[in-house]
N, C-alpha and C positions, 0 to 999 in steps of 0.2 A: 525619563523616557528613553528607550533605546532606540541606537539609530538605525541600525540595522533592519531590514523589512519585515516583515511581520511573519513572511512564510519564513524566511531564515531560523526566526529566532525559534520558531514553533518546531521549525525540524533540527535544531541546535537543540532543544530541550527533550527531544524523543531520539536524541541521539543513543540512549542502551539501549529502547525497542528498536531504532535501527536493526542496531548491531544485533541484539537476538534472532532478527529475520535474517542479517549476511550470512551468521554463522550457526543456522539449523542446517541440519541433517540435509534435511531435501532440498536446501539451495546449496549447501556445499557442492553436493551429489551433482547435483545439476553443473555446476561449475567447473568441479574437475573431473567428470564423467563416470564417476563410480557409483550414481544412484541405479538402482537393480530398473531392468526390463518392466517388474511388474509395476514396479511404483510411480515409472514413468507413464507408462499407459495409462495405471489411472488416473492421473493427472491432466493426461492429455482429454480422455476420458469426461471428466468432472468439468474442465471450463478452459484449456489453454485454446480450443481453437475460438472459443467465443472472446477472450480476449485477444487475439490473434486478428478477427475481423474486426471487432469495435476499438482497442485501446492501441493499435500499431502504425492504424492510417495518418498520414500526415494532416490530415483534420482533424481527427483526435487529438494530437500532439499539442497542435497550434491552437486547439478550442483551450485546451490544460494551462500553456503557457497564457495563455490570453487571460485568462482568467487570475492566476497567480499574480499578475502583473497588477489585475484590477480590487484584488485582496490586498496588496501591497499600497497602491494608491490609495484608497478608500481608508485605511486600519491609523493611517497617524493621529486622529484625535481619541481614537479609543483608549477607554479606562482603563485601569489594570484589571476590574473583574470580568469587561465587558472580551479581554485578550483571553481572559483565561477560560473564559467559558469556551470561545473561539477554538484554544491550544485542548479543551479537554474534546471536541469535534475530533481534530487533527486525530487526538490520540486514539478514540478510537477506532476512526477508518484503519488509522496503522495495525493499531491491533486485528481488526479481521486481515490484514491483510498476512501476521502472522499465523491468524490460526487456519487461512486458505493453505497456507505451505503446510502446517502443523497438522490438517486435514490428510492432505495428499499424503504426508510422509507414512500417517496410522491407516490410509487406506478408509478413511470413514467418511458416508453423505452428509451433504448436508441438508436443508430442508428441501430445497427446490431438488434436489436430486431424487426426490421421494413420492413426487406429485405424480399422479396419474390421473 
C-alpha cells in the first residue's frame, strides 16, 4: 500500500496526460503568447469566461482543495481495484480536459455548443 495520498499518486500516474495538456499547441500558445487572435477568441468564446466565474473564485478553489483533502482521508483502506477504478475517473476528467484545449486549438463545438 502506498503512502503517498491518493490524489498524488493518481496525478503521479496521469503524469504523460499531464504533460500532453502542458505541451499542446493551444496551451503552449497561450503561455508564450503566440496562439493566433482567432483561436483565442474562440476559446474565450466556447467557455473561458464560464470557467472564469465558476472555477477562479476563491470558493471554488477552497470547495476543490476541501475535497482533495477529503479523497485523501477517506481512500487508505481502499483496495487496489477499488483505487483503480477511482484513478481510471481521474483519467478521464483529465482527458476532456485535453480535448477542451484540443477543441479550441481545431476551432470545433462541442455538444452544448450546438443546443438551441
Amino acid at each position: 500500500m502506498s503512502n503517498i495520498p491518493l490524489y498524488q499518486e493518481m496525478r503521479q500516474k496521469a503524469g504523460p496526460l499531464w504533460q500532453d495538456i502542458f505541451t499542446h499547441a493551444f496551451v503552449v500558445g497561450i503561455g508564450d503568447g503566440s496562439l493566433s487572435w482567432d483561436r483565442f477568441e474562440f476559446y474565450l468564446k466556447q467557455d473561458y469566461l464560464f470557467w472564469i466565474d465558476t472555477c477562479s473564485s476563491r470558493d471554488f478553489l477552497d470547495l476543490s482543495d476541501g475535497l482533495i483533502g477529503k479523497m485523501n482521508a477517506h481512500s487508505g483502506g481502499e483496495s487496489a481495484h477499488r483505487k483503480e477504478h477511482l484513478y481510471r475517473l481521474y483519467e478521464s476528467s483529465t482527458r476532456f480536459e485535453y480535448l477542451f484545449f484540443d477543441m479550441s486549438w481545431k476551432k470545433e463545438e462541442g455538444p452544448a455548443s450546438r443546443r438551441t
